[in-house]
Z-matrix of the N, CA and C atoms (Angstrom, degrees):
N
C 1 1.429
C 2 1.533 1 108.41
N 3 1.224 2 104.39 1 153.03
C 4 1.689 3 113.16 2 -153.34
C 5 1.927 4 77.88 3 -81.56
N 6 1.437 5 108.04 4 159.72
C 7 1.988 6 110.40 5 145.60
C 8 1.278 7 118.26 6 -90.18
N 9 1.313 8 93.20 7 139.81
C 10 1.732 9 105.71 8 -172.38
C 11 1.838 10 103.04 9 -98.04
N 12 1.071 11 123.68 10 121.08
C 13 1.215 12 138.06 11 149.32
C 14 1.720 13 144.22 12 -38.69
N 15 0.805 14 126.98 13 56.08
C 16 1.435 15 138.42 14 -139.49
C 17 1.622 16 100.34 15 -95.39
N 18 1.318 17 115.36 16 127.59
C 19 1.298 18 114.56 17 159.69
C 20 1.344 19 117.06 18 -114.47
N 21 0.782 20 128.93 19 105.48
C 22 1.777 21 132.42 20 -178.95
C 23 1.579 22 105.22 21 -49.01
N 24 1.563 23 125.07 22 -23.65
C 25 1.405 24 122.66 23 -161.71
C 26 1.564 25 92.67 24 -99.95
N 27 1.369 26 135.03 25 3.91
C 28 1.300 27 147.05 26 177.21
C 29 1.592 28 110.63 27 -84.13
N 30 1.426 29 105.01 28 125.05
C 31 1.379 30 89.14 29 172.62
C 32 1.886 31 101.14 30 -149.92
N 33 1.457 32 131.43 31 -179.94
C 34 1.412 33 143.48 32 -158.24
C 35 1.390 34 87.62 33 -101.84
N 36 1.621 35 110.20 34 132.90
C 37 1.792 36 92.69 35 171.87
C 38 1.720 37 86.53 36 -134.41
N 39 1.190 38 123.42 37 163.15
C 40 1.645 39 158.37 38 -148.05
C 41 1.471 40 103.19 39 -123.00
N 42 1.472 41 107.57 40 99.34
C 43 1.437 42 92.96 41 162.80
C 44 1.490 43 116.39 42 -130.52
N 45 1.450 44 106.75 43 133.67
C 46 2.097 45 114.56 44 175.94
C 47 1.330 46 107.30 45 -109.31
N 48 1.151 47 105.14 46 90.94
C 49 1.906 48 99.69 47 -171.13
C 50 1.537 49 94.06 48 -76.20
N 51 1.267 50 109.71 49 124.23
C 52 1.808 51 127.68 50 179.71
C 53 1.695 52 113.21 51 -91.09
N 54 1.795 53 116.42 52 -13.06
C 55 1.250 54 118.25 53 -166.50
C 56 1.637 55 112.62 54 -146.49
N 57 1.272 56 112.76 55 126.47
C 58 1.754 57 107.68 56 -173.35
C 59 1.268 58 128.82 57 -53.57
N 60 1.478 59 162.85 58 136.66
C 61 0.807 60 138.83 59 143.34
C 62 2.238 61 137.14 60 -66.09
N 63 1.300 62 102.96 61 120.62
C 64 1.471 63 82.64 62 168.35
C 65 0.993 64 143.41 63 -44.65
N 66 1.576 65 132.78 64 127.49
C 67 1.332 66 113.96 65 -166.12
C 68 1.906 67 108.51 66 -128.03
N 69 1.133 68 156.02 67 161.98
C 70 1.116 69 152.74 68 146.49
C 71 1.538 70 124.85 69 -30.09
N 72 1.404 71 109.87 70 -15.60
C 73 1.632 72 113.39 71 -159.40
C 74 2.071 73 81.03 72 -102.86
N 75 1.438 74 119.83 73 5.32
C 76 1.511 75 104.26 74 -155.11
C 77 1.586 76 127.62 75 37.95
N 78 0.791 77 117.39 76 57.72
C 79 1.906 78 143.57 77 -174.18
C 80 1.553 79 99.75 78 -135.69
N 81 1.639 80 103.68 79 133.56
C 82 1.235 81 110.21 80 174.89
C 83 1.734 82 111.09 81 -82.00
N 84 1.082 83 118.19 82 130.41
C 85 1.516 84 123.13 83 -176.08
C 86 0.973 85 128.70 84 -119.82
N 87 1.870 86 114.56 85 112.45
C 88 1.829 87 93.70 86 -168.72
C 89 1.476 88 91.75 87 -128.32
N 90 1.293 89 91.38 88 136.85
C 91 1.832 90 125.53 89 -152.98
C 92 1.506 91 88.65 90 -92.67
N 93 1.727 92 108.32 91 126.78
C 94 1.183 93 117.69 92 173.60
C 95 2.149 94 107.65 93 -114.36
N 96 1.225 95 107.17 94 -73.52
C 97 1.283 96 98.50 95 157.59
C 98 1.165 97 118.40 96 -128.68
N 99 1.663 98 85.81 97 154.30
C 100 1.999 99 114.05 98 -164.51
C 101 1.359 100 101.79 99 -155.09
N 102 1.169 101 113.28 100 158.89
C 103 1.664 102 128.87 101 140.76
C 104 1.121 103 105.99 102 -0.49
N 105 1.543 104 102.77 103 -79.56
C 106 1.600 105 110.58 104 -158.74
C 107 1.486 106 107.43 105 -75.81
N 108 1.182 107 117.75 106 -55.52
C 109 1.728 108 112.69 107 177.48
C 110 1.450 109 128.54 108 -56.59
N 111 1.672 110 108.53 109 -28.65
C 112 1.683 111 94.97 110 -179.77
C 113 1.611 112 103.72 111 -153.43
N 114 1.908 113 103.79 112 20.53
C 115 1.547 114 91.01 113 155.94
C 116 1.862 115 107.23 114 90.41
N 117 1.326 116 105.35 115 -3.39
C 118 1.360 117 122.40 116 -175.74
C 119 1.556 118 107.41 117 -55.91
N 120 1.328 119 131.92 118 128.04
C 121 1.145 120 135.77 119 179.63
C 122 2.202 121 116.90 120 -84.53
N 123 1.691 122 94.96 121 -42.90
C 124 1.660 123 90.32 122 -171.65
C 125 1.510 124 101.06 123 -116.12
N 126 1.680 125 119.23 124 -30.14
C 127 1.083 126 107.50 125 -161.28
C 128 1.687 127 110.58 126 -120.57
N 129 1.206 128 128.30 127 158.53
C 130 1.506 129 146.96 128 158.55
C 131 1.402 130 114.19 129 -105.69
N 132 1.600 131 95.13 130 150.94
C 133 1.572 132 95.99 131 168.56
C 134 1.788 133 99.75 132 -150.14
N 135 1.253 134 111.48 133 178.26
C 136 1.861 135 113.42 134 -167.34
C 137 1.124 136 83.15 135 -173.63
N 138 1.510 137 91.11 136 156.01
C 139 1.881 138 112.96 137 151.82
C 140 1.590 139 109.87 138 -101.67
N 141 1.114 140 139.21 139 147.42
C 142 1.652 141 128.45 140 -154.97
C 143 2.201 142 72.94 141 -126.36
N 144 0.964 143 109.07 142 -179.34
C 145 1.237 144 125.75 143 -169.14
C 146 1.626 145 108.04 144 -150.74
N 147 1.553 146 145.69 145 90.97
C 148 1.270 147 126.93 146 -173.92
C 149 1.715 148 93.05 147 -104.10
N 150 1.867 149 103.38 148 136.79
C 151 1.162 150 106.10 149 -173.89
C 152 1.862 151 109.29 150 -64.93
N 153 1.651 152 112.08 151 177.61
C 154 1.592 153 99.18 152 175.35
C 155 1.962 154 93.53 153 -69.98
N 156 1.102 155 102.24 154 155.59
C 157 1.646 156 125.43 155 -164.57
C 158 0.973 157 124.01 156 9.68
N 159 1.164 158 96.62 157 49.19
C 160 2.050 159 127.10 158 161.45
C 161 1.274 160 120.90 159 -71.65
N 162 1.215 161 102.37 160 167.90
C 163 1.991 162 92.92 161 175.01
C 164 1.747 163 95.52 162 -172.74
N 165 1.473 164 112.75 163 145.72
C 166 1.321 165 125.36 164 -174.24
C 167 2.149 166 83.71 165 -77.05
N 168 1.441 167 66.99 166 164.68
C 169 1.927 168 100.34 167 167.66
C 170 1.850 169 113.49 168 -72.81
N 171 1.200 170 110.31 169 127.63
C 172 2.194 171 95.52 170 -169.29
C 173 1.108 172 89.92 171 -80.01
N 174 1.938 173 114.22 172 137.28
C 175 1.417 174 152.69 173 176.56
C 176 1.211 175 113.63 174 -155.23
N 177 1.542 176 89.25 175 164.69
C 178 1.462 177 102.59 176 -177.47
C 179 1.892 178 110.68 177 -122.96
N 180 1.284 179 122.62 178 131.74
C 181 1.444 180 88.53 179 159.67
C 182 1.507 181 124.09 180 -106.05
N 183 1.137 182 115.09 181 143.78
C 184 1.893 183 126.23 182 -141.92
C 185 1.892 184 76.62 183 -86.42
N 186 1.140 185 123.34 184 -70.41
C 187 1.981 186 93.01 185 -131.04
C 188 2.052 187 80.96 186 -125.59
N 189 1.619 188 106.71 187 53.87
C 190 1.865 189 102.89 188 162.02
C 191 1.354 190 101.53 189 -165.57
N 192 1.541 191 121.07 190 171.97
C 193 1.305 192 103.66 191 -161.43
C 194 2.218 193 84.35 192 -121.63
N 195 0.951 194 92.75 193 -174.83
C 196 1.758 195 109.48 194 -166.03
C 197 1.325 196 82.89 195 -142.63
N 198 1.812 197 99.22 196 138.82
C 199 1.086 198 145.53 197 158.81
C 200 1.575 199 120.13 198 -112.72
N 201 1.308 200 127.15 199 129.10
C 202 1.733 201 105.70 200 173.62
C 203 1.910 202 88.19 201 -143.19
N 204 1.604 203 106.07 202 137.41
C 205 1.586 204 116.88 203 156.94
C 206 1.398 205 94.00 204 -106.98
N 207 1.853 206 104.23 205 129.18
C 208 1.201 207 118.50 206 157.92
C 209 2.253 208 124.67 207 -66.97
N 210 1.330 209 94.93 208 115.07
C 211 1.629 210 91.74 209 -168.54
C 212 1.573 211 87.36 210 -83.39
N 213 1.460 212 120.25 211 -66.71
C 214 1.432 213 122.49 212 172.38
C 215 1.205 214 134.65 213 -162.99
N 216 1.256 215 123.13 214 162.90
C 217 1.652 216 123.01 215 -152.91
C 218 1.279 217 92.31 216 105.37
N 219 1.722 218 94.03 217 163.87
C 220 1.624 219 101.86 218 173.45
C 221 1.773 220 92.64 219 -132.55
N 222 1.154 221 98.38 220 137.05
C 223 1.895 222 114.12 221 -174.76
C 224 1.456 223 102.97 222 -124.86
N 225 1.405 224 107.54 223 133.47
C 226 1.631 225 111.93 224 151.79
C 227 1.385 226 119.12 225 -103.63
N 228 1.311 227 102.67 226 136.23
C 229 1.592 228 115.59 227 176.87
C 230 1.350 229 118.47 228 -104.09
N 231 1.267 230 102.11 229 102.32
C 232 1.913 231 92.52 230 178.42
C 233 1.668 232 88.11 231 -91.00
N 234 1.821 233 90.62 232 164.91
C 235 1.196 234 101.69 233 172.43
C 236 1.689 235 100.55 234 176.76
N 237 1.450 236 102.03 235 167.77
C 238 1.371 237 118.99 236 179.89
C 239 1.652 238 98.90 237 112.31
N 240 1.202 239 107.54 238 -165.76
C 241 1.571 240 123.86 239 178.34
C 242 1.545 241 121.76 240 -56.80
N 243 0.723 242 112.16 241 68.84
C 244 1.853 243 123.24 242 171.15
C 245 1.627 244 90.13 243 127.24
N 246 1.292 245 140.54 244 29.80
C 247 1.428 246 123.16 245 -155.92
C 248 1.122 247 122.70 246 3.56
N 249 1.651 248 105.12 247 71.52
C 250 1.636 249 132.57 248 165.70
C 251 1.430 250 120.80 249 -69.76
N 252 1.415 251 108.83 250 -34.19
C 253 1.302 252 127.54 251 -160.76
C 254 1.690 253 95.13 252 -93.95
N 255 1.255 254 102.86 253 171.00
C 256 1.697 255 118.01 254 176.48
C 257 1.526 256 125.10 255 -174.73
N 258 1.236 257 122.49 256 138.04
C 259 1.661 258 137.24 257 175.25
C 260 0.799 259 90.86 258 -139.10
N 261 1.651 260 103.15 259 150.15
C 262 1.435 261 133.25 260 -159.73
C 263 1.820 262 67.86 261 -131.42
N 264 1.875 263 109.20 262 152.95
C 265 1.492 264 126.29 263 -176.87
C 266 1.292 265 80.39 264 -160.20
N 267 1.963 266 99.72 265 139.03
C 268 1.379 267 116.79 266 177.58
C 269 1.629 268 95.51 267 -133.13
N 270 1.611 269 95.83 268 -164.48
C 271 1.608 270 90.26 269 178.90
C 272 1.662 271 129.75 270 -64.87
N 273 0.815 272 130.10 271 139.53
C 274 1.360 273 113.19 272 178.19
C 275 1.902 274 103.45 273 102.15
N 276 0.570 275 116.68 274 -27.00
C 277 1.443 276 133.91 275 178.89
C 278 1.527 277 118.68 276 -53.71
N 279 1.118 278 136.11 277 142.97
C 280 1.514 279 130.87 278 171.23
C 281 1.487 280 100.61 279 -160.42
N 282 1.786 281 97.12 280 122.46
C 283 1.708 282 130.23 281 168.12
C 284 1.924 283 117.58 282 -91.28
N 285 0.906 284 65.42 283 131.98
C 286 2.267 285 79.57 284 169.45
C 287 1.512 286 94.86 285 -109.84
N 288 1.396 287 108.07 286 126.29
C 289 1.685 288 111.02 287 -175.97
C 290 2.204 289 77.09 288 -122.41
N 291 1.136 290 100.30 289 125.54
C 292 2.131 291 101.56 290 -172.14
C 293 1.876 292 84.13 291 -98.22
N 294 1.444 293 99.55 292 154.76
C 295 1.410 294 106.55 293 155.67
C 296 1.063 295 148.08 294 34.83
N 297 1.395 296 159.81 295 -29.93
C 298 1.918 297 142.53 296 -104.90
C 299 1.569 298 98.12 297 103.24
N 300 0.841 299 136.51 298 12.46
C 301 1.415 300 135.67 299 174.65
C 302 1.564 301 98.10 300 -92.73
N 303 1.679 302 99.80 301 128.47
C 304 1.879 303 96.47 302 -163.69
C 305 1.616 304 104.54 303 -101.96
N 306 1.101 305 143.85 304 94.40
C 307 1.276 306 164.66 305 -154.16
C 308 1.628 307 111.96 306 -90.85
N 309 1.239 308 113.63 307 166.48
C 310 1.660 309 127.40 308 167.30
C 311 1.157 310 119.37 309 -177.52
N 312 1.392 311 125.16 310 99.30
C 313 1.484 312 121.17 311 -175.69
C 314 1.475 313 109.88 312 -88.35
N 315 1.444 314 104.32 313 159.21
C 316 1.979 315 113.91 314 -168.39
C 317 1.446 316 79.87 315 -141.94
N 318 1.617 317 100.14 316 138.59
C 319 1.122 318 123.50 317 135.33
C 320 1.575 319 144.43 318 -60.29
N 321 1.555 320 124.59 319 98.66
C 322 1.646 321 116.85 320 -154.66
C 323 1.425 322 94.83 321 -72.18
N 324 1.237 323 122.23 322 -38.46
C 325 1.223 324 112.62 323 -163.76
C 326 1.687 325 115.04 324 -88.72
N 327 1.574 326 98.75 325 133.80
C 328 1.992 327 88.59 326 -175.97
C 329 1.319 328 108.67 327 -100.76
N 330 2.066 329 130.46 328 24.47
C 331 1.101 330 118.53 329 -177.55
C 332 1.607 331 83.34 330 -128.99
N 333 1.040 332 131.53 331 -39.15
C 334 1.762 333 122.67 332 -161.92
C 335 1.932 334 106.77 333 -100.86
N 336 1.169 335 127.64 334 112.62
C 337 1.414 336 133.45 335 157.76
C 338 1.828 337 94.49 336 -37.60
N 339 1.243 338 115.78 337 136.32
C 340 1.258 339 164.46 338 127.89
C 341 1.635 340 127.26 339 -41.50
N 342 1.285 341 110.10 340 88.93
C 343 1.888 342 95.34 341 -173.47
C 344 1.932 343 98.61 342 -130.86
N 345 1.029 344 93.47 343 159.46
C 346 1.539 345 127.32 344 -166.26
C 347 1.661 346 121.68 345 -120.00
N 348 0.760 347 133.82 346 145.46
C 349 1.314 348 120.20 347 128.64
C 350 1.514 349 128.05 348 -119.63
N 351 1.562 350 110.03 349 135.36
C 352 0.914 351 126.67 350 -179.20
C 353 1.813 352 148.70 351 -57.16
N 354 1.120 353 155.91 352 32.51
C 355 1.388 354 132.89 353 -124.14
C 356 2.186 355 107.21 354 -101.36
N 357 1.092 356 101.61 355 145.00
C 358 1.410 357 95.57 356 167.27
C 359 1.796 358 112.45 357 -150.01
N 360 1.383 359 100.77 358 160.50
C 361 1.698 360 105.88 359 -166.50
C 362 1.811 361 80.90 360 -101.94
N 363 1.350 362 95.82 361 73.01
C 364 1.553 363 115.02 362 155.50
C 365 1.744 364 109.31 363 -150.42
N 366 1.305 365 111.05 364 134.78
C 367 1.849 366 89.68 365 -175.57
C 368 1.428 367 97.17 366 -102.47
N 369 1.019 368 128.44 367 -7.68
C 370 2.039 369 131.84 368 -168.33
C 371 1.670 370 87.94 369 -63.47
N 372 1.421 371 95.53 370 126.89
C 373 2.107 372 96.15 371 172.77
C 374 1.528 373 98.28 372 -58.76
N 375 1.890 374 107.74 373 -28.35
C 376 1.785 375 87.28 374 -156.86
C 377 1.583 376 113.93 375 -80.79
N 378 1.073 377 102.35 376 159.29
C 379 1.094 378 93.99 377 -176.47
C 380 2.100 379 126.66 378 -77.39
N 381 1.059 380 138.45 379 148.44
C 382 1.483 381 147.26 380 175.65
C 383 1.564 382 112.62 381 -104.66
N 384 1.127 383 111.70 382 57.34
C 385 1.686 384 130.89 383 -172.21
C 386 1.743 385 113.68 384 -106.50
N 387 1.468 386 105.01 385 111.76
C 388 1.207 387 114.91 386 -176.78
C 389 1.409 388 117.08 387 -99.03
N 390 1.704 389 111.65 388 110.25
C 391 1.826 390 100.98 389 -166.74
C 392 1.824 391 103.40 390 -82.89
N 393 1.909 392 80.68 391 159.19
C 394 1.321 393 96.59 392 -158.23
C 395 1.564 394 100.75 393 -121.56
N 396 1.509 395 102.99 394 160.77
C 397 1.743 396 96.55 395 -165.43
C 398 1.864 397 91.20 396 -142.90
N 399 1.646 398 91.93 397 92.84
C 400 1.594 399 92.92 398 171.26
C 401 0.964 400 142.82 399 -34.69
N 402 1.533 401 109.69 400 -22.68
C 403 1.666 402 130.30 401 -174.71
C 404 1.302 403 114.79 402 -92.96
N 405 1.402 404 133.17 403 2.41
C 406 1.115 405 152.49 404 129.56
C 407 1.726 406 129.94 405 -24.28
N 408 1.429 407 93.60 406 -48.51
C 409 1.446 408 115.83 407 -168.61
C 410 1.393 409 108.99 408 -121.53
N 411 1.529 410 106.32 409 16.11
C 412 1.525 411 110.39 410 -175.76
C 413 1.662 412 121.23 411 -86.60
């Protein structure tokens, strides 16, 4: 049998985030675990909210990687160098966005909100979002 590691100063913490946070991408964000909410050392997680035919601001995040499970809505994400590239994510669905990869999610649908949840091996709620200007790479 393996040894189990026990910290007595360790404990399970509960979080119902009741209020969005602002974020840079203009996406409503409600922060489940972080740093600040439950003491988290590497990782975060959120539910992101895309309005009906909404769409985040194009970014990249430079030095953590993104995880997202689609709960519902269906979103396309272009992305890469001029956001040439594109995936479409529906429910059930799960994206790896790595590193510096310059992204923009849209809402397909213009009557039903779009939700996600989020995870990243960053625990800071705030966000480390570098905006991106397609026309750059055009």
């Amino acid at each position: 049998m393996a040894n189990v590691l026990h910290d007595a100063r360790a404990t399970i913490v509960k979080v119902r985030p009741d209020e969005t946070m602002a974020t840079s991408q203009r996406l409503p964000y409600f922060v489940g675990i972080s740093a600040g909410t439950a003491g988290s050392t590497v990782l975060s997680m959120y539910m992101v909210v895309v309005p009906p035919g909404g769409h985040a601001e194009p970014h990249c995040h430079a030095d953590y990687e993104t995880a997202i499970y689609m709960l519902e809505g269906r979103v396309e994400t272009r992305y890469g160098p001029g956001l040439r590239e594109s995936v479409i994510t529906e429910a059930g669905d799960f994206l790896f966005i790595p590193p510096g990869v310059p992204h923009q999610p849209f809402n397909l649908d213009e009557t039903v909100a779009a939700r996600a949840i989020v995870a990243r091996n960053q625990a800071d709620e705030h966000e480390r979002v570098v905006p991106y200007d397609p026309a750059a790479d055009a």
